[in-house]
Structures are given as structure tokens and as C-alpha cells.
C-alpha positions as CSV (number, residue, x, y, z in Angstrom):
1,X,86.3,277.5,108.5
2,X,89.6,277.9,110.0
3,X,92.5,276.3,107.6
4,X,95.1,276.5,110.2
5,X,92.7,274.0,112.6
6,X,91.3,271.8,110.0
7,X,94.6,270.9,108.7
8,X,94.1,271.1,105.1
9,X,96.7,272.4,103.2
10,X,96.0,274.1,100.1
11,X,98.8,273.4,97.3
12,X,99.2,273.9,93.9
13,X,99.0,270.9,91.8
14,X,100.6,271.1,88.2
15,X,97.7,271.4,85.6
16,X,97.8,268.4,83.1
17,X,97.2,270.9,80.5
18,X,101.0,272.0,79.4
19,X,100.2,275.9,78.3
20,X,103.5,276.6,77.2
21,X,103.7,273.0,74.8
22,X,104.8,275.2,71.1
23,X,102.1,273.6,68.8
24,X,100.6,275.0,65.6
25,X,98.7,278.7,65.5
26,X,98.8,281.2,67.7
27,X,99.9,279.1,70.7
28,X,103.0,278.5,68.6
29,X,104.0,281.9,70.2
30,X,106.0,281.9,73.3
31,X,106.0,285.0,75.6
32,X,109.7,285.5,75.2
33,X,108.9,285.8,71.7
34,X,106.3,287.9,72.0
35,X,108.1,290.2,74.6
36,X,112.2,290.0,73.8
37,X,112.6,294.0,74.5
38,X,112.5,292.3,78.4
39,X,116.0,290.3,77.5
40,X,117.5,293.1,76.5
41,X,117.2,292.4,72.5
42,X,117.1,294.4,69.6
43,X,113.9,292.8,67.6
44,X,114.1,293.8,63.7
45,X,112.0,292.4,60.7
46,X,113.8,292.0,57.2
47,X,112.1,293.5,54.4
48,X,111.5,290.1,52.9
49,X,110.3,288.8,55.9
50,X,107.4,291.9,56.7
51,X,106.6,291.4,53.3
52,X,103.0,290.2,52.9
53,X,102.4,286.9,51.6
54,X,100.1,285.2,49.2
55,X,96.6,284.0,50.9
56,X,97.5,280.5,49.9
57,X,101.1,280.7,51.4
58,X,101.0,278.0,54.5
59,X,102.7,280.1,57.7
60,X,105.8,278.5,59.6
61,X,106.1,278.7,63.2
62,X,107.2,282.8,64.0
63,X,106.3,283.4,60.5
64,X,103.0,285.5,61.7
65,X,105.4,287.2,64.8
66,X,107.4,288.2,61.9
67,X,104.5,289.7,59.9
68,X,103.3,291.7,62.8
69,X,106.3,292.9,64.0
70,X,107.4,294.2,67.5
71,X,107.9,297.8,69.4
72,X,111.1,299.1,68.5
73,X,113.5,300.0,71.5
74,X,113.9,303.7,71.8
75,X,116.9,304.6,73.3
76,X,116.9,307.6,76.5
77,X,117.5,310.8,75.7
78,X,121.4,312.0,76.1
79,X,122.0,312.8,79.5
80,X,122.6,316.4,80.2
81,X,126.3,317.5,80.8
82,X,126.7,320.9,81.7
83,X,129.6,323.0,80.4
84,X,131.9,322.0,77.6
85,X,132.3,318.3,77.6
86,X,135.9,316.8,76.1
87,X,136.5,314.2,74.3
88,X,137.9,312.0,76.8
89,X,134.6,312.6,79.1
90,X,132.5,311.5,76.2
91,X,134.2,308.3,76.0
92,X,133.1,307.6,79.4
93,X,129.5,307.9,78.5
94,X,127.4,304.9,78.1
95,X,123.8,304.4,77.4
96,X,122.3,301.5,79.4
97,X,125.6,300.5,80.2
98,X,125.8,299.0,76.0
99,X,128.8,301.4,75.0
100,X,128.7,304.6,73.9
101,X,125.7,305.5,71.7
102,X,126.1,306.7,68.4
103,X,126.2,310.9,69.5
104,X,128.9,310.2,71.7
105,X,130.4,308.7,69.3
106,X,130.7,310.9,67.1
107,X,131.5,313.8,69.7
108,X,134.7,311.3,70.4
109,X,135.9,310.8,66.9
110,X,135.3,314.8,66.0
111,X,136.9,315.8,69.6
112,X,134.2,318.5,69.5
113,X,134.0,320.0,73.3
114,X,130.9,321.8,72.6
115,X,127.4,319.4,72.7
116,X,125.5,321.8,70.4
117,X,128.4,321.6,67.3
118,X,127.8,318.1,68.0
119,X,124.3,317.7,67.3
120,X,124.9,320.1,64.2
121,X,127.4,317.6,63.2
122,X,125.4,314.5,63.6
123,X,121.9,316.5,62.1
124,X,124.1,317.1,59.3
125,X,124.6,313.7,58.6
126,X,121.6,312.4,59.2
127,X,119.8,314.7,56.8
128,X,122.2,314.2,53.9
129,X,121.3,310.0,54.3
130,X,117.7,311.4,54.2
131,X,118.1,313.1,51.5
132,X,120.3,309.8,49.6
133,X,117.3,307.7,50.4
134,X,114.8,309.5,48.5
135,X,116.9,309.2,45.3
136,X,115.8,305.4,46.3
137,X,112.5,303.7,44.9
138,X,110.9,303.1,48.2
139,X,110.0,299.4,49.2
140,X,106.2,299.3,49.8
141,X,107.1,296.3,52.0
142,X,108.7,298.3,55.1
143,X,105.4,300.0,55.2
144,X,103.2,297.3,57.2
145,X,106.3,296.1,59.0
146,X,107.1,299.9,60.4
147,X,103.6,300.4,61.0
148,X,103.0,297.4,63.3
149,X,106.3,298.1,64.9
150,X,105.3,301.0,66.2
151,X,101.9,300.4,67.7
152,X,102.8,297.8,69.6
153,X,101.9,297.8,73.8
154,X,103.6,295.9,76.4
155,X,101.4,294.3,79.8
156,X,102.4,292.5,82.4
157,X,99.6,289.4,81.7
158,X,98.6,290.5,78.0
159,X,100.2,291.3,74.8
160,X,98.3,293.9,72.8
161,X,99.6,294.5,69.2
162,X,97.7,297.4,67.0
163,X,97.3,296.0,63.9
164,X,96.2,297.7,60.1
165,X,92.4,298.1,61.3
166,X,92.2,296.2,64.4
167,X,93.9,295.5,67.6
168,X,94.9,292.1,68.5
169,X,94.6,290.9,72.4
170,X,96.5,287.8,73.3
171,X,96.2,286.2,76.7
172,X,99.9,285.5,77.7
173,X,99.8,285.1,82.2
174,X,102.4,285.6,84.1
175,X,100.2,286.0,87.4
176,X,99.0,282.4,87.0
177,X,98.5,279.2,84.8
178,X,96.8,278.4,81.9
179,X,95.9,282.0,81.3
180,X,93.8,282.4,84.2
181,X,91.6,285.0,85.4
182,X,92.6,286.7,87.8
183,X,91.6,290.5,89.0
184,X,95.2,291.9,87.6
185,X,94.8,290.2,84.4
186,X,90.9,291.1,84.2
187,X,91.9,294.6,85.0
188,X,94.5,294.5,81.8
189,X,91.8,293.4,79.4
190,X,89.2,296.0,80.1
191,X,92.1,298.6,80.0
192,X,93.5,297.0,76.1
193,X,89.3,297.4,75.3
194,X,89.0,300.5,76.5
195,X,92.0,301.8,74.5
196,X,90.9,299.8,71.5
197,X,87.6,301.9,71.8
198,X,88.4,305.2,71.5
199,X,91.0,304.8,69.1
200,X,91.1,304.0,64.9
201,X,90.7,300.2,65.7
202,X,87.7,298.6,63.7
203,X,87.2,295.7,65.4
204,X,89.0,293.7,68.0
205,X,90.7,290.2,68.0
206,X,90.7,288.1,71.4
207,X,93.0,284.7,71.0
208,X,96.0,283.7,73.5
209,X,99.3,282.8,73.7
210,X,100.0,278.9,74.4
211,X,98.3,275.5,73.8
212,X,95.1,276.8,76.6
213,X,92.7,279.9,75.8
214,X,91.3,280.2,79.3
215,X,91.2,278.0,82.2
216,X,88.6,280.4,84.4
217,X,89.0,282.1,87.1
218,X,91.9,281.6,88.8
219,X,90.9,279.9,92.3
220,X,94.3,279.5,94.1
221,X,94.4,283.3,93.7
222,X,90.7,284.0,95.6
223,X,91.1,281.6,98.1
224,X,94.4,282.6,99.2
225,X,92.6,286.1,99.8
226,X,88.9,284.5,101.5
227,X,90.7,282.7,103.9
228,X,92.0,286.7,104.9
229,X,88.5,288.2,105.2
230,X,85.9,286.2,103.5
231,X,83.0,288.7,103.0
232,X,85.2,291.9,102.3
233,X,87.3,289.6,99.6
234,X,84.8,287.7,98.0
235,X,82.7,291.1,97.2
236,X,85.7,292.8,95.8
237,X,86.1,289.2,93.6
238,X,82.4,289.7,92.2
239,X,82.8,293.0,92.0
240,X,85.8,292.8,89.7
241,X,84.0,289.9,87.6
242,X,81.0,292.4,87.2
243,X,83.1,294.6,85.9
244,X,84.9,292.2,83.3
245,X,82.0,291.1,82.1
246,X,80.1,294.6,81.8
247,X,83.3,295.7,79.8
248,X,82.4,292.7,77.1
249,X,78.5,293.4,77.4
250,X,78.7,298.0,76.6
251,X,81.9,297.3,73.9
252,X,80.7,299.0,70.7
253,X,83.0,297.2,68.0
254,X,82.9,293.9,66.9
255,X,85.1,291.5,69.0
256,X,86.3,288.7,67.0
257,X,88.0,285.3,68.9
258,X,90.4,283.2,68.2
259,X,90.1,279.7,70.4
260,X,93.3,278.1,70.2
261,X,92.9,275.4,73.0
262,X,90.5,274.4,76.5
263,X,87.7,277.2,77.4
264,X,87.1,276.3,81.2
265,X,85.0,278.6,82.7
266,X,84.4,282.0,82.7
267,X,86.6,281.8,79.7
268,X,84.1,280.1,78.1
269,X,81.3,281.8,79.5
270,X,82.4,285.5,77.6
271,X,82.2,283.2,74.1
272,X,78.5,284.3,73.6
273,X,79.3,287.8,74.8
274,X,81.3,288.2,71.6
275,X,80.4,288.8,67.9
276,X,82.6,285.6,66.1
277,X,84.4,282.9,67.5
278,X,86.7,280.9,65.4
279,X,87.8,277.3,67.1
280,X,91.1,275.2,66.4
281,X,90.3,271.7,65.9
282,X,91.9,270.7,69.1
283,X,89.8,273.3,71.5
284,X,87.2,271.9,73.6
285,X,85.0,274.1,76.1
286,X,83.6,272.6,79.8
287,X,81.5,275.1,82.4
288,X,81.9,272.3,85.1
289,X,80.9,275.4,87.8
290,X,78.9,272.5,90.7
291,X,82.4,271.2,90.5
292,X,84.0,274.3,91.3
293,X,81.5,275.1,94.4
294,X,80.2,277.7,92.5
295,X,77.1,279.6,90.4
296,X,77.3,280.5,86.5
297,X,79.0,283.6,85.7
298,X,79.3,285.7,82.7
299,X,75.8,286.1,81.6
300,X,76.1,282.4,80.8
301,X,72.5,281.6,82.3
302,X,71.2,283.6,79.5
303,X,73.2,283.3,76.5
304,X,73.6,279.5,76.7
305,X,70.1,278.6,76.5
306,X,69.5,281.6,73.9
307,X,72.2,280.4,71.7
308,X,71.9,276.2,72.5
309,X,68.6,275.8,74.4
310,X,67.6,275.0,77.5
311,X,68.5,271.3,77.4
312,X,72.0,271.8,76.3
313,X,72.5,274.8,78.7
314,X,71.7,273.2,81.6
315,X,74.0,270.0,80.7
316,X,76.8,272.5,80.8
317,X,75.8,274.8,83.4
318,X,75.0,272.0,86.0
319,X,76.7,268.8,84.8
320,X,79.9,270.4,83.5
321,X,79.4,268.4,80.1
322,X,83.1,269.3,78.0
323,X,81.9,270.0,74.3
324,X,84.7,269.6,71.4
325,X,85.0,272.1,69.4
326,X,82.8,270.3,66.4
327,X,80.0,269.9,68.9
328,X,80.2,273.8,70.6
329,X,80.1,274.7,66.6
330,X,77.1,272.4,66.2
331,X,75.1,274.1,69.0
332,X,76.2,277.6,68.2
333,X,78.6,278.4,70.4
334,X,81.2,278.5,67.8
335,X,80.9,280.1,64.1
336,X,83.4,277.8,62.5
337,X,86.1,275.3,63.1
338,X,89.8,275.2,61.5
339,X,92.4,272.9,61.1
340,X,95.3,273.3,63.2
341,X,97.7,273.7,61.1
342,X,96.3,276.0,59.2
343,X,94.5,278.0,62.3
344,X,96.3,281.5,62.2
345,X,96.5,281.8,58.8
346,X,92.7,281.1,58.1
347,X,92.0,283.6,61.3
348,X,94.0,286.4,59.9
349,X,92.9,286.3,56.3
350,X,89.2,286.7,57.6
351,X,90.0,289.1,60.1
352,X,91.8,291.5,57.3
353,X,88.5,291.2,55.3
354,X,86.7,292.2,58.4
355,X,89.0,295.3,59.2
356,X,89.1,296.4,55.2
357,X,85.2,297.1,56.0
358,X,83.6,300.9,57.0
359,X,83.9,301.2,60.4
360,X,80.4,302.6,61.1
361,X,79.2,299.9,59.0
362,X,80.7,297.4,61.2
363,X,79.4,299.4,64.6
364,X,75.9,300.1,63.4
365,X,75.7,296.2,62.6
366,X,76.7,295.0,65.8
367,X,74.5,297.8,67.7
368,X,71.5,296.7,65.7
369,X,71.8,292.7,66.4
370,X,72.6,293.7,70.1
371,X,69.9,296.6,70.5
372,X,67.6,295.0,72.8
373,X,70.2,292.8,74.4
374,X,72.6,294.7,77.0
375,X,69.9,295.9,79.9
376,X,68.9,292.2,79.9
377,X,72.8,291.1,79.6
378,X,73.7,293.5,82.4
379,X,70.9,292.4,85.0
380,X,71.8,288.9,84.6
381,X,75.7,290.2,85.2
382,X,74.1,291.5,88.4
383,X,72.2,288.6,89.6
384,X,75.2,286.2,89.2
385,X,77.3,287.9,91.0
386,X,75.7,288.4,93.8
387,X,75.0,284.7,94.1
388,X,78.5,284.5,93.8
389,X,79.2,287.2,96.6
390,X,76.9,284.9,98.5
391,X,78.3,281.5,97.9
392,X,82.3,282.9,98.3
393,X,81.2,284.7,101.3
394,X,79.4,281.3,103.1
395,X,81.3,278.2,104.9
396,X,79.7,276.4,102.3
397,X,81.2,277.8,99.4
398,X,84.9,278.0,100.7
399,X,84.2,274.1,101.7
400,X,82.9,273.4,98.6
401,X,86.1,274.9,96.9
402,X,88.4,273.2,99.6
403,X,87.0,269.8,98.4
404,X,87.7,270.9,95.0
405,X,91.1,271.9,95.5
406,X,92.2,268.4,97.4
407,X,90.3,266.6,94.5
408,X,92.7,268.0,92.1
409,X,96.0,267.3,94.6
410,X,94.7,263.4,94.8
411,X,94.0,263.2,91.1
412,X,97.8,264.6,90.8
């Protein structure tokens, strides 16, 4: 089907979902608070902040982003001056155009010319406050905040923060809306697993930054690229989906998720594929895929009647019926259900249970309840996407999402 001739234009209609509205749990986040080191800021925690608090203790907004802290800034190594340097050349020296960093300094108010008296100098000084700390009693509280600090990772559509025991994965797009799947951001997700995998981290916790968990896949992105070469593009589409989903199906530790808002989709597809999954009271979950012009996706055709019978399934898969998140935790889709209010904090106190577990314990559980599961998981990976390859690669298909599209820019 040729866009330019049929005169349909595709445009982006503004979601009625807000995903940036600040409401209560982990959605409370924004991503400038998640990622400040991008304005330029220094982020520090207080010691009475990092300090951990009473189970019973009800959070505030930013009062988990000040528990878990943030990567500190590390400044670039001095540049290298050859020959003596004076003092009036070290004044001109700045570190990220900020002033003059703390060496230089020091080289200015010293006049030293030579750079290796310098260091001495500084060494010196910063041994001897070494030295007058240990006479301190040390604050068991800087602990959990210095060791968050320093594990955290930065993405471009993800935030990943390695926390005591387990790493935490929030959804946080800047690629597209509503935290969307895209291949960029699938591609960042199976990287944050894979590195969660071979490191110390028990378990894993999935939840997502906003008032939305996951709208899907992200359909302005693939049909920008099908109306390019639509059987070359819609391949390497279920070929990255195949591999999102595969990356769910072989991962050995227990993932744990957090649903703060909508699952639409493949987002709520992956729910079965995981070991827990903790609701807010407001998230609701909706597979509407005839609506979308396209087949089931992420092993869905065989979890979902597995974990809610047939009946149930197919009302999803084929009507699109939208569950609320009492109902998805009626028919098992859900473990349990939390207030808002109190959402992150009940999340965190069981996932800190979870991660004060043995590790093999944890691994050898999960392998055992999933033993005869993954061949069967990963053939039915297999089979829908090459019905999707199929559909995506057909007229059909891309008229079926066309309709969709100007459905969605009447309704707006």
C-alpha cells in the first residue's frame, strides 16, 4: 500500500494516558529525578536521609530516591601539563569549565611550579583527614547510602540502580510514550538482565517510572520503518521481539514486578513470563491485539490459558477485555494488589525479604517450578512471531494498523 497515493497521513495523537502525571509509588519519580547528573548537578544524600527507616514509616514523595541514592559524579582526571607549570597557569585551569578543581587549587595558593610536589602536598592532606576520621565512631548509616551510590547505571530509555541483593529496572522512555517498546529500549532491557545475571544480584525488580507500566509495542516507531521496506523491517521487528521475549523465558533468577499503572500489550504479555507481580490499585491490564491488526505475542497464547483458562484467555487475546488489577489478581495474573499510597513501600519491604534469602536457594526454586517449561515457552516465542513477520509483512496487516492509527487521530 503506497501512503504517499492513498493519502493517509499518519500522525501522532497525544495518549489520554498522562505518563509523566507525579502520583503516589514509583511513578512518583520523574526522570530528571532519577537522572540529575544530565543537568549538570551534584546529587548527595544526608546521612539522616540514607538512613533506613522503620517498616511502618509511611514514605513521602522522593523519600525512596533518597534511600537509594544516585551515581556520584567523578570528576576527569587532571589534564597533563608538560614541564613546570606556575602558578599563574594553574589559575587558568578549569575542570568542565566549573572553576578550578580542588588540585589546582591548591597548586595556586602553594605557588608550587612542580605538579608532583603538588600531589605530595594534596596526598598529605588528604591522608592526615583520613587518619582524623578514624578517631570518629563511624555512622553505620553512610553505609547503604555509599553503597547504592556507587552501583548505579545510567541508559538512554532505562534506569538501572544495583541495589543491597538485587538490581532494580525502571522503565523511564525517552524514545517514545508511555514507556513503549521499541527495539532500542527492548535492546536496553535484555542488556540491564544480562548484566544482572552474571553479577551478585539475587533477584531482579521490573517496575517503571510514571503513572503507565507499559503501553506495548510502540507502533508509530514500526510503521514509520514498513512503509521503508515492509518484509526486510517487519522480520528485523519479530526478530528483536523474539529476542526480548527469549531474554525473559532462559533468565535464571527470580524477576519480581512492580505494576504501577496500564499494561497494554506486550507489556502485559511478559507478566506470566515473570516469577511475582505486585499491582497498584489503580493498574489495569488490556491485550486488545485484533485491535491493533495483529497476533498474540509474548508466549501469551500459552501462559494465559495456563494461568486463567481458556475462557478468560481468549476474552483477552481476541476481544481485548481490560482487567483491573482486582480482577488480573483474581484470575492469577497478579500475586497481590496494594494500595497506592502505600505501593513502594509495601514493594520494597518484600523485596528486601526476598534478597536477604540464599541465592542458590532462590535459583534452584525458580529452575525447579520452570523445569519443564522453557522448550515449550520458547516454541511458542517462535510460532508468534512468525505470524507476526507474516501479518507486518502483508497489505493486510499494515491496513489493518493504518485503520488503527486513524481510529485513534478521530477519537483525539
Amino acid at each position: 500500500m503506497d501512503l504517499a497515493k492513498s493519502g493517509i497521513k499518519i500522525l501522532v495523537p497525544k495518549s489520554p494516558i498522562k505518563s509523566r502525571t507525579a502520583v503516589d509509588g514509583f511513578q512518583s519519580e520523574s526522570p530528571e529525578k532519577l537522572d540529575p547528573l544530565e543537568q549538570g548537578q551534584e546529587d548527595t544524600v544526608a546521612p539522616e536521609v540514607a538512613a533506613e527507616k522503620p517498616v511502618g514509616a509511611l514514605l513521602g514523595p522522593g523519600a525512596e530516591r533518597a534511600r537509594m541514592g544516585s551515581r556520584p559524579r567523578i570528576h576527569p582526571l587532571v589534564p597533563q601539563v608538560p614541564g613546570p607549570v606556575t602558578a599563574a597557569m594553574a589559575t587558568g585551569l578549569t575542570v568542565n569549565g566549573k572553576g578550578t578543581s580542588p588540585f589546582m587549587d591548591a597548586l595556586t595558593a602553594n605557588g608550587t611550579t612542580n605538579i608532583q610536589t603538588s600531589v605530595t602536598g594534596v596526598t598529605a592532606g588528604k591522608r592526615k583527614f583520613i587518619d582524623d576520621r578514624r578517631d570518629q565512631p563511624f555512622d553505620k548509616r553512610l553505609r547503604f547510602s555509599v553503597r547504592q551510590t556507587e552501583s548505579a547505571y545510567r541508559y538512554r530509555d532505562i534506569v538501572v540502580r544495583k541495589q543491597d541483593g538485587f538490581t532494580h529496572i525502571l522503565l523511564s522512555t525517552k524514545s517514545s510514550e508511555n514507556n513503549s517498546l521499541n527495539p532500542e529500549v527492548m535492546k536496553e532491557v535484555q542488556s540491564a538482565l544480562t548484566t544482572a545475571a552474571a553479577d551478585d544480584s539475587k533477584l531482579v525488580l521490573l517496575s517503571a517510572v510514571g503513572s503507565v507500566f507499559c503501553c506495548g509495542l510502540d507502533f508509530i516507531y514500526f510503521i514509520r520503518r514498513l512503509t521503508d521496506d515492509r518484509k526486510r523491517e517487519s522480520t528485523k521487528m519479530a526478530e528483536a521481539i523474539r529476542n526480548f521475549v527469549n531474554t525473559f523465558i532462559q533468565f535464571k533468577k527470580p524477576i519480581i514486578v512492580a505494576v504501577n499503572g496500564p499494561a497494554i500489550g506486550l507489556g502485559a504479555s511478559i507478566l506470566p513470563l515473570c516469577d511475582v507481580v505486585w499491582a497498584n490499585e489503580k493498574a489495569w491490564f488490556q491485550t486488545p491485539y485484533t485491535t491493533f491488526g495483529q497476533s498474540p505475542d509474548g508466549c501469551s497464547t500459552v501462559m494465559f490459558p495456563k494461568i486463567m483458562g481458556g475462557a478468560s484467555a481468549n476474552e483477552m487475546l481476541l476481544s481485548g477485555r481490560k482487567l483491573t488489577a482486582q480482577e488480573a489478581c483474581g484470575k492469577g495474573l497478579v500475586s497481590q494488589v496494594f494500595w497506592p499510597g502505600t505501593f513502594t513501600q509495601e514493594v520494597m519491604v518484600r523485596i528486601k525479604e526476598l534478597a536477604s534469602c540464599n541465592p542458590v536457594v532462590l535459583e534452584e526454586s525458580k529452575a525447579l517450578v520452570r523445569c519443564n517449561m522453557r522448550m515449550e515457552l520458547e516454541q511458542a516465542n517462535e510460532r508468534e512471531c512468525e505470524v507476526l513477520k507474516k501479518i507486518w509483512g502483508s497489505a493486510q496487516g499494515m491496513d489493518s494498523m493504518l485503520k488503527y492509527l486513524q481510529r485513534k487521530i478521530d477519537e483525539f
